[in-house]
KEKE-3310 file (N, C-alpha, C; in steps of 0.2 Angstrom, whole numbers, plus 5000, padded with zeros to 4 digits):
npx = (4921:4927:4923:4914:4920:4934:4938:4945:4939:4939:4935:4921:4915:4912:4901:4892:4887:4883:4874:4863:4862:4854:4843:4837:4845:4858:4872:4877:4869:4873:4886:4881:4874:4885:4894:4887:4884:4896:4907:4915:4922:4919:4932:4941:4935:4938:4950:4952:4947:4957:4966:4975:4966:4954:4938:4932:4941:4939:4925:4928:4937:4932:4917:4928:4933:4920:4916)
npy = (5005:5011:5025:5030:5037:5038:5027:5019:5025:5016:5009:5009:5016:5001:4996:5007:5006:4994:4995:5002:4996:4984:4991:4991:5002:5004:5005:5013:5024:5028:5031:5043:5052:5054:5060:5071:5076:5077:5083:5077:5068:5055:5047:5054:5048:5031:5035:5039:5030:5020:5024:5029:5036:5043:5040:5051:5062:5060:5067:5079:5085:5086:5094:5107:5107:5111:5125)
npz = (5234:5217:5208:5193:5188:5190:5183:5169:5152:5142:5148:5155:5144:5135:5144:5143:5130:5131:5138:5134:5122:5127:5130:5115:5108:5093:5091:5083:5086:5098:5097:5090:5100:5109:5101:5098:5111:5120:5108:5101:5088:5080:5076:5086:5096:5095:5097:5109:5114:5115:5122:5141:5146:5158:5161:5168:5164:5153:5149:5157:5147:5136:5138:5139:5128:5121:5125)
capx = (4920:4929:4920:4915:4924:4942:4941:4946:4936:4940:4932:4917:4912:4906:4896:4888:4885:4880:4866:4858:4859:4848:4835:4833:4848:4860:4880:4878:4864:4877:4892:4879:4874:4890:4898:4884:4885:4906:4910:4924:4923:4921:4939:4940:4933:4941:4958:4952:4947:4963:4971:4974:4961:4950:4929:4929:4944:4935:4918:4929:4940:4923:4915:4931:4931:4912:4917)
capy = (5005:5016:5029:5027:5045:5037:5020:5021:5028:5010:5001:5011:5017:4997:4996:5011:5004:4987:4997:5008:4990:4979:4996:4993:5006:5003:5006:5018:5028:5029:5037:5048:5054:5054:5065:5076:5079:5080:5088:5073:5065:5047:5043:5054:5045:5026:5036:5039:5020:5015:5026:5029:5040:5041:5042:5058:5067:5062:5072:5086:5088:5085:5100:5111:5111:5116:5131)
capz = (5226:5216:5206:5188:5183:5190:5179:5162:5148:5137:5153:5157:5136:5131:5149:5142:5124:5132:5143:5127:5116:5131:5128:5112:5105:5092:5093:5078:5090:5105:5093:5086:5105:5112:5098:5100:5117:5119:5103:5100:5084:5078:5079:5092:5102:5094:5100:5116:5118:5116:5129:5147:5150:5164:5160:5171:5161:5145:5150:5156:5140:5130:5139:5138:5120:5117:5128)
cpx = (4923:4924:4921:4921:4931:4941:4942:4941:4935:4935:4923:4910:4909:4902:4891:4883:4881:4873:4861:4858:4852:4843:4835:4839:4853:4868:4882:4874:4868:4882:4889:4877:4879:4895:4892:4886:4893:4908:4916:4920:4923:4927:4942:4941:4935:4947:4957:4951:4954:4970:4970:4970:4955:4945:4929:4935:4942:4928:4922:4932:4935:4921:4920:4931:4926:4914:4920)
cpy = (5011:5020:5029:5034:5042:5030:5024:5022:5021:5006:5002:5012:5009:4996:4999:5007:4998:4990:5000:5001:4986:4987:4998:4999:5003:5006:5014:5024:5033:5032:5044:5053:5055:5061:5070:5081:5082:5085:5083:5072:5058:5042:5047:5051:5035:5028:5037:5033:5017:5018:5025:5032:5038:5044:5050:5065:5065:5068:5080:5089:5088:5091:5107:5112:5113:5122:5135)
cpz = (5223:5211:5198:5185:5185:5186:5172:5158:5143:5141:5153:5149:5136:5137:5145:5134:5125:5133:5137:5124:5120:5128:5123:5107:5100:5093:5090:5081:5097:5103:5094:5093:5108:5108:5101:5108:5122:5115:5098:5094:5084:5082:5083:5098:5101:5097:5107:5118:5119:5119:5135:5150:5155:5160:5163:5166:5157:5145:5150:5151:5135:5133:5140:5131:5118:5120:5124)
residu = (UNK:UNK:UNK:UNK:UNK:UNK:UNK:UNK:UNK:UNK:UNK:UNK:UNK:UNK:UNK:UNK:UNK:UNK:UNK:UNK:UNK:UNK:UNK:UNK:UNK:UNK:UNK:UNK:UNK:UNK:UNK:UNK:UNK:UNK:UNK:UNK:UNK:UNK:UNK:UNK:UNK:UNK:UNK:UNK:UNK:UNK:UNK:UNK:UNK:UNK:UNK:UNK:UNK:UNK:UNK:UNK:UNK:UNK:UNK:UNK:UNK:UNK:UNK:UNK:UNK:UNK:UNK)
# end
């Protein structure tokens, strides 16, 4: 099975958003954690959905820029 950090960031992000709505969160809730904890922006992170990028080089370039 391959590892969720090599799949795409577009495939992996609405998993995430699906798992946070079943408990009860909303979509607008998971932005507002996500930016916090990345650094990225809104659209941001709309531009990354609709890249090639992998989930694991989203986290690193997210924590390279808080540095």
């Amino acid at each position: 099975m391959a590892s969720p950090f090599d799949m795409p960031f577009s495939k992996v992000y609405p998993l995430l958003i699906a798992k946070a709505q079943r408990k009860g969160r909303t979509l607008q809730e998971v932005y507002a954690v996500t930016t916090w904890l990345t650094g990225y922006s809104q659209q941001q992170l709309e531009q990354m959905l609709q890249s090639s990028l992998t989930y694991g080089d989203f986290l690193s370039i997210g924590k390279a820029a808080l540095q």
